[in-house]
N, C-alpha and C positions, 0 to 999 in steps of 0.2 A: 470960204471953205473949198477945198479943192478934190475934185473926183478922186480914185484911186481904181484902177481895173484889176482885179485878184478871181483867181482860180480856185474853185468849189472844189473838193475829192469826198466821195462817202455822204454818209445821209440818206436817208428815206427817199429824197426829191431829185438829188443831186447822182451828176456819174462825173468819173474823174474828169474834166477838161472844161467844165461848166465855167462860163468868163462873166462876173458883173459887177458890176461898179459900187463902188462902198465911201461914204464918207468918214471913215475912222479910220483912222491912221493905227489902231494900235494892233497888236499880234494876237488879240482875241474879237471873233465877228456872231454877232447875233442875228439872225434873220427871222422875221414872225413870217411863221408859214400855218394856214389855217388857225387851228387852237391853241397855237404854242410856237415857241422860240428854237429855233435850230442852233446850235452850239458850234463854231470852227475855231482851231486854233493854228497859227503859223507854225511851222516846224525846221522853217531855216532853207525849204526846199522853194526853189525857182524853176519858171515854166517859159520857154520862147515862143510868144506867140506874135506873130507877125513883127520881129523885129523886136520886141518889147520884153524885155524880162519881167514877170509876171509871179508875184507870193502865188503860192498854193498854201489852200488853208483845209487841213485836214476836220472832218466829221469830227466832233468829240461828243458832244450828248443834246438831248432835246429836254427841254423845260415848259410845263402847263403853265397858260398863263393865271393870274390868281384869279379869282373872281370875287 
């Protein structure tokens, strides 16, 4: 499986330029932050960072986890 380095925008935790590494390839990213799931989705927008063209994955919503 192979790393991917994508860019965070929006969210509670997150500010636009946030860079970290994700094993999912697809245009929708889940992050478990404290009690719950952070929500991104790609939007087709690209970021250069250090040479690297880089997804930004926009905030779209947070999810409880079940208990």
């Amino acid at each position: 499986m192979t790393s991917t380095r994508i860019v965070l925008d929006g969210g509670p935790e997150f500010k636009y330029g946030h860079v970290r590494p994700t094993d999912d390839g697809s245009e929708k990213v889940k992050i478990l932050l404290g009690s719950g799931y952070e929500h991104f989705v790609h939007n087709g927008e690209f970021l250069e960072i250090d040479g690297e063209n880089l997804p930004v994955f926009q905030w779209s919503a947070r999810t409880k986890i079940a208990e």
